[in-house]
N, C-alpha and C positions, 0 to 999 in steps of 0.2 A: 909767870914773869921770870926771866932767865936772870940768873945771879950776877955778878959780877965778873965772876969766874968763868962765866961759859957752861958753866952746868946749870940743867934743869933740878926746881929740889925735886927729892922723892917725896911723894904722895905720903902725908900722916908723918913725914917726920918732923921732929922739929928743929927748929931753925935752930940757927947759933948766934950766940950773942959775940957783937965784934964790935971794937970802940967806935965812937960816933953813931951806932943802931940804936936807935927808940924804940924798947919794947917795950910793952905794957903787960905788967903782970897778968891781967886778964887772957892774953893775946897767948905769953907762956903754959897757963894751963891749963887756956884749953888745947893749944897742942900737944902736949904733954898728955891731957884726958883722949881725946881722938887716936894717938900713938896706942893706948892701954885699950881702947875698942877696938880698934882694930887688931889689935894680939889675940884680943880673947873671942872675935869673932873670928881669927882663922883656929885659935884652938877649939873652939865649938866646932866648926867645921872638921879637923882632925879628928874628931871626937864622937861624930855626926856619922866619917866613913867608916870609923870600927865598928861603933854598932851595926851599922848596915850589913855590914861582911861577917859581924856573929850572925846575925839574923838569919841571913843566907845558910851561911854554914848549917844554924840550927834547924832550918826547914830544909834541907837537905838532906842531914841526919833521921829526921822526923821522918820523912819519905821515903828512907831507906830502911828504918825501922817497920812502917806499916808496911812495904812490901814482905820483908823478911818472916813477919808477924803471917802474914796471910798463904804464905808458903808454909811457912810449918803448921796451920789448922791445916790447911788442904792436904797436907802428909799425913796430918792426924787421924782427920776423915777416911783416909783411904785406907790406912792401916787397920783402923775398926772396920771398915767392909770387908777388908781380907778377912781380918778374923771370921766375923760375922757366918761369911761365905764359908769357909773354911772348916768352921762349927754347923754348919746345917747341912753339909754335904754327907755326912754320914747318914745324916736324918731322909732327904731323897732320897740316897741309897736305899734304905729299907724299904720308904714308900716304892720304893720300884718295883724292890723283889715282892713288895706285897701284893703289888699288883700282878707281877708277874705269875702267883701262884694261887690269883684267884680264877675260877671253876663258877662254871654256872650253878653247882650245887652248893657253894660256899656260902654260909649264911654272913647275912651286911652287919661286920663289924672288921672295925681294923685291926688287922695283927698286934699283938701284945708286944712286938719286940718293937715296932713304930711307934707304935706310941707312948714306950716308956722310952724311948731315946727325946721325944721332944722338951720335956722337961729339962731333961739333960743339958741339952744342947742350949735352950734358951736363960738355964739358970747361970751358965758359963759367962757370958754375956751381961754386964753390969749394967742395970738403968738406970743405975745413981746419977743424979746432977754432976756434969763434967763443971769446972771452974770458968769462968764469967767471960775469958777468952777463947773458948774451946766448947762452945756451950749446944754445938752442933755434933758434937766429937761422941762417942761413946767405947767404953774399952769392954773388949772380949778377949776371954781369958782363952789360950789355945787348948785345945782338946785333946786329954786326958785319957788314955786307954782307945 
């Protein structure tokens, strides 16, 4: 209902008291209560969109981290294969020449110098339990002489 004024009220506010107006106390508080709901129903709402936008943020972060996370085991991994590789290639080597300077007269057993390298090479090489993120990971130590 339009006021006297020409204005429409606004929604939840409350009226004014003007001489000759009967209001009824009742009538003031509950506008007055529905004025104070509606405040705190748009500050829940304010309140409503920050969480949502930390949330967001923090599952973004979080995605960003488990990428990041999975990039560096798989550099971890790869690292330890170099090594790996790296430490057993001296050990083929020998198998090579050993084979290379076996003779149908040569009696079946493997050259002394292959087979004391494989020890070697494999002791370099740590099979300790890598830590709980890395736990595919293994470190080899580079080779020595």
């Amino acid at each position: 209902m339009p006021e006297p004024s020409g204005r429409e009220p606004h929604a939840g506010s409350v009226p004014e008291r003007r001489a000759g107006d009967e209001f009824d106390d009742d009538d003031l508080a509950a506008d007055e209560a529905a004025a104070v709901v509606e405040s705190d129903i748009a500050e829940l709402h304010n309140e409503r969109t920050e969480l949502v936008d930390t949330l967001r943020r923090v599952q973004a972060d979080f995605e960003n981290y488990r990428k990041r996370v999975l990039r560096e085991q798989t550099a971890l991994v790869d690292r330890a294969t170099d090594r790996l590789v790296e430490g057993l290639l001296p050990v083929l080597d020998s198998f090579e020449g050993a084979l290379a300077s076996i003779t149908p007269d040569t009696p079946e057993r493997s050259p002394p110098t292959a087979r004391s390298s494989i020890p070697t090479s494999t002791k370099r090489c740590s099979t300790t339990k890598a830590p709980p993120s890395h736990a595919s990971a293994r470190r080899c130590a580079p080779a020595t002489g």
